[in-house]
Backbone bond lengths (Angstrom), bond angles and torsions (degrees), N, CA, C in turn:
res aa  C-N    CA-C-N  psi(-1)  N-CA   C-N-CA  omega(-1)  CA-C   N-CA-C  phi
1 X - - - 1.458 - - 1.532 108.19 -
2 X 1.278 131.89 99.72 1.418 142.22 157.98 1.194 115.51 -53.37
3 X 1.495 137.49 4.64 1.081 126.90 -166.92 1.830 84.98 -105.33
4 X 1.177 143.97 -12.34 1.383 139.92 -170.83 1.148 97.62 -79.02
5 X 1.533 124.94 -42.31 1.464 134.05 173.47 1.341 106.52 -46.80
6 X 1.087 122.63 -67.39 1.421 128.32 -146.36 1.834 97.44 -104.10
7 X 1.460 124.81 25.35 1.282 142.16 149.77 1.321 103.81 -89.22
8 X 1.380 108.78 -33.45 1.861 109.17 -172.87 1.449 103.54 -69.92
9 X 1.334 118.55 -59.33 1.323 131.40 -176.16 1.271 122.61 -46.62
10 X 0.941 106.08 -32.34 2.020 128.52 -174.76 1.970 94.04 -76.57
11 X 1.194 102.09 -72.82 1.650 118.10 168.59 1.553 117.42 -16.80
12 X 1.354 109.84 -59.10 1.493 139.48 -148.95 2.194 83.70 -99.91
13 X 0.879 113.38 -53.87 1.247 101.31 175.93 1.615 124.01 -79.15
14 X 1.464 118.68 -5.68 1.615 129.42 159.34 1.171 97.46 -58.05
15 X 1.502 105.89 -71.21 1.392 121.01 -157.80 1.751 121.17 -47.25
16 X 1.299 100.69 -42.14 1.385 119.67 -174.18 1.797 103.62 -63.76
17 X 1.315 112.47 -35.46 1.336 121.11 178.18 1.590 126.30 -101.13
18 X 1.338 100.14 13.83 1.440 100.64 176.21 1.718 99.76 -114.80
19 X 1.258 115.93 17.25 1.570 85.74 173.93 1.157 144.44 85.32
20 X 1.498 111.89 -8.08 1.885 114.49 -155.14 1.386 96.94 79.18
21 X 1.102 170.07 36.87 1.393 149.47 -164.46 1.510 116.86 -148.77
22 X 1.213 111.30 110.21 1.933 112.23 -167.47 1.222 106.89 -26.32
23 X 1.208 130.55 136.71 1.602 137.35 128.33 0.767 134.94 -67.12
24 X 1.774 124.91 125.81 1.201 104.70 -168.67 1.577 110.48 -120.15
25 X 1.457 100.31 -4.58 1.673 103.98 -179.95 1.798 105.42 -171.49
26 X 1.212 99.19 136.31 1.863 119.14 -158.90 1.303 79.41 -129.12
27 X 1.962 98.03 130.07 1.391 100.59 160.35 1.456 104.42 -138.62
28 X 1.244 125.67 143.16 1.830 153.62 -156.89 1.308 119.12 -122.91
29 X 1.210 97.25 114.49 1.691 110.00 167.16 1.349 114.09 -90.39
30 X 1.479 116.17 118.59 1.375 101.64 -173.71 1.733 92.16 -146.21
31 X 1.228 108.72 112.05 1.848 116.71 167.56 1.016 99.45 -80.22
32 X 1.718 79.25 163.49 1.160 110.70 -156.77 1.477 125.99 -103.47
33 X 1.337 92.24 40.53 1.279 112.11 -158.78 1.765 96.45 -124.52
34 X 1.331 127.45 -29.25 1.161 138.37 -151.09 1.416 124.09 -79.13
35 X 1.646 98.28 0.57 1.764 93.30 -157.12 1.053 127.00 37.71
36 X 1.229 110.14 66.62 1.590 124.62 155.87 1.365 116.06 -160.06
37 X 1.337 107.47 113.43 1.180 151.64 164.39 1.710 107.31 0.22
38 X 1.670 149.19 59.64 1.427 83.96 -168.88 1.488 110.86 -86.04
39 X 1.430 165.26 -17.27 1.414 136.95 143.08 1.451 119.98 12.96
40 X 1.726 94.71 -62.31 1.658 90.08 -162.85 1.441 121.02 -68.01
41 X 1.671 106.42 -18.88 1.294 139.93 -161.71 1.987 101.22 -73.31
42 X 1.105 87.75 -62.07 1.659 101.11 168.70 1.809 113.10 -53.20
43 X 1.132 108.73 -44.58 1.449 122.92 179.22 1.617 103.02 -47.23
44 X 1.211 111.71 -62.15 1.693 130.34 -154.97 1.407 91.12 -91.10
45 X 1.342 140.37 -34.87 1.493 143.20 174.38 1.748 100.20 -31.95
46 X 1.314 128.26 -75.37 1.283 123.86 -157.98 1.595 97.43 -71.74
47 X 1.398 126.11 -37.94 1.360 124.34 177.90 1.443 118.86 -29.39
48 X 1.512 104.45 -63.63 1.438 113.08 -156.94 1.313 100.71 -90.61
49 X 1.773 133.07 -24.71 1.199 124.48 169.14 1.129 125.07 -62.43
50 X 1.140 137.53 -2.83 1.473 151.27 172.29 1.088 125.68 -38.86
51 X 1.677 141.06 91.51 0.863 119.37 -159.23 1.648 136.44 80.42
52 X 1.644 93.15 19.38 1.648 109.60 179.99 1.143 112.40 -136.72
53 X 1.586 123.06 162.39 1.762 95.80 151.60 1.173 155.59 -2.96
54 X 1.405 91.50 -33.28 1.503 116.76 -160.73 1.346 121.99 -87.80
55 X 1.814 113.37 -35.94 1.014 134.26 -136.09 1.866 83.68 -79.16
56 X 1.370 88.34 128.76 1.809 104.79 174.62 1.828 122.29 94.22
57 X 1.524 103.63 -6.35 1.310 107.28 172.95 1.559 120.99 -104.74
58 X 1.305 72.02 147.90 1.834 101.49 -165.03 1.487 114.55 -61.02
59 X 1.596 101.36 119.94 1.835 96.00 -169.65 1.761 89.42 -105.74
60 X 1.436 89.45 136.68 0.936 96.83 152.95 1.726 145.66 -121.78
61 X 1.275 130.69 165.76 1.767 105.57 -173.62 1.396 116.92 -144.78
62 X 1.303 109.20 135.88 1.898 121.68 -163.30 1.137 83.34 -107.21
63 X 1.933 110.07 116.51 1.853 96.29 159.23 1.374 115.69 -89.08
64 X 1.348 143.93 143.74 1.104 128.68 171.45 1.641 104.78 -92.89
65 X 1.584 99.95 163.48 1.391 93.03 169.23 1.434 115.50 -106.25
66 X 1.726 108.76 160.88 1.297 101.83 -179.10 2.108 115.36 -73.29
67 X 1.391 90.83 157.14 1.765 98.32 177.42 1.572 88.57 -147.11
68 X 1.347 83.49 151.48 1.823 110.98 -177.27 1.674 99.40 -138.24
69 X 1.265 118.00 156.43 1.288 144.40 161.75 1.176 134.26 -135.59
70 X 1.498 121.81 111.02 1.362 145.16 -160.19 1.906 91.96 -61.97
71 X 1.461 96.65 125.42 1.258 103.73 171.62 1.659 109.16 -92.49
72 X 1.217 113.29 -4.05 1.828 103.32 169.31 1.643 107.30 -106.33
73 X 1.097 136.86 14.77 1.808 132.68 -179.21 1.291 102.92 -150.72
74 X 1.610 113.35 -15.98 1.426 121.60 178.71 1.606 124.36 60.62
75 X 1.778 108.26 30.37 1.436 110.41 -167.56 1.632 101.00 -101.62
76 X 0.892 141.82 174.58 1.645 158.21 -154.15 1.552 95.71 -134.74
77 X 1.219 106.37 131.72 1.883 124.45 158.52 1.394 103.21 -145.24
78 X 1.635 77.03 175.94 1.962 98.30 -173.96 1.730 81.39 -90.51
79 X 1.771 92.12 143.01 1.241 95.34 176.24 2.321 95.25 -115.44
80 X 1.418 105.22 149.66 1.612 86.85 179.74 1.774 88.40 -139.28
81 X 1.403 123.50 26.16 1.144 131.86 132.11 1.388 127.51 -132.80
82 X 1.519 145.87 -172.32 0.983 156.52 148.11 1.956 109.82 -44.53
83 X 0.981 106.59 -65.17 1.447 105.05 169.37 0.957 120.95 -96.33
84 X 1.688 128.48 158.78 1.335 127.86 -159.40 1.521 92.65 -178.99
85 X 1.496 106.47 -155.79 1.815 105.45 -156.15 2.097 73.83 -170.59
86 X 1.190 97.98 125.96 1.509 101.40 142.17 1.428 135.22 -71.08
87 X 1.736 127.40 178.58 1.081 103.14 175.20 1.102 133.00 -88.31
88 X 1.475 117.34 1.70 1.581 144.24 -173.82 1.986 93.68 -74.09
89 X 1.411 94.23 -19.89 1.504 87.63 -168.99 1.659 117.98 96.71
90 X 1.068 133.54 -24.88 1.305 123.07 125.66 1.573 145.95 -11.04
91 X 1.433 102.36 111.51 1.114 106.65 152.67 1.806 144.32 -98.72
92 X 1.286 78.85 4.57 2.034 72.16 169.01 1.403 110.33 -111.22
93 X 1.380 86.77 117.29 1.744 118.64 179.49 1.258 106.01 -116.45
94 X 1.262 103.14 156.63 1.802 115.01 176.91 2.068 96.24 -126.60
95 X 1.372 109.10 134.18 1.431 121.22 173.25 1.194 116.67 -84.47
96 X 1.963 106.10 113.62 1.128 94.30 -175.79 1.524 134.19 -115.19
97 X 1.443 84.99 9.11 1.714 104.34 163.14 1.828 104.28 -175.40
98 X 1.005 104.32 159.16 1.697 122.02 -162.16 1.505 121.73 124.57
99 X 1.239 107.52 -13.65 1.857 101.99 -169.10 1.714 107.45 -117.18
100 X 1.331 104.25 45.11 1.698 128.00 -154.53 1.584 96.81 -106.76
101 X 1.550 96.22 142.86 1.365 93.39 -175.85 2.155 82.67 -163.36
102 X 1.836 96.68 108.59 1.313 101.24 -160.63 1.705 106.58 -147.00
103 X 1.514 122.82 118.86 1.103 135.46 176.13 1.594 97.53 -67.26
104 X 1.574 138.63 85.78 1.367 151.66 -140.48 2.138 94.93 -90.12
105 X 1.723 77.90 -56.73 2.038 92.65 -175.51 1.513 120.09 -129.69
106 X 0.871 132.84 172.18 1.167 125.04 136.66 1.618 117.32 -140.29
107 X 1.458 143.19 171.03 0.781 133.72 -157.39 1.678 83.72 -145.00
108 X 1.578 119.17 125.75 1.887 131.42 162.70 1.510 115.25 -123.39
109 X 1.050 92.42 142.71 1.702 103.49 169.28 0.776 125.86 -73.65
């Protein structure tokens, strides 16, 4: 599960920006495009805060959705995979949000 990893990383970069100073609430942008879990994310959240800043604050998580834009008609859709097809029938798209993975807030006492 990579998502324990990248619970650490999230953790380790609160921490680094809070100062010494309780946390009391982390909030995450994470599309939905990114392969990553958030369930698992929430799961491993209290794990790794244990004993940190962290330990007891409320995570919270914004999924975004994915969007793509057709680089031959130049129109925008919801994308709810990695590949997709415009409606021109096209397939070359560029992603222009969904594969996000973003420490958004945090909230200290």
């Amino acid at each position: 599960m990579h998502e324990m990893g990248i619970t650490q990383s999230v953790i380790a970069i609160v921490i680094e920006n809070a100062n010494s100073k309780k946390v009391i609430r982390v909030l995450l942008e994470i599309g939905k495009l990114s392969a990553i879990m958030p369930d698992a994310i929430r799961f491993c959240f209290d794990i790794c805060a244990k004993g940190t800043v962290l330990d007891g604050a409320k995570l919270e998580i914004l999924e975004i959705e994915g969007r793509a834009e057709c680089n031959d008609c130049g129109s925008q859709m919801v994308l709810t995979q990695l590949a997709g097809h415009c409606r021109c029938g096209s397939r070359n798209l560029t992603c222009i949000a969904g594969e996000e993975l973003n420490v958004k807030e945090m909230e200290i006492a």
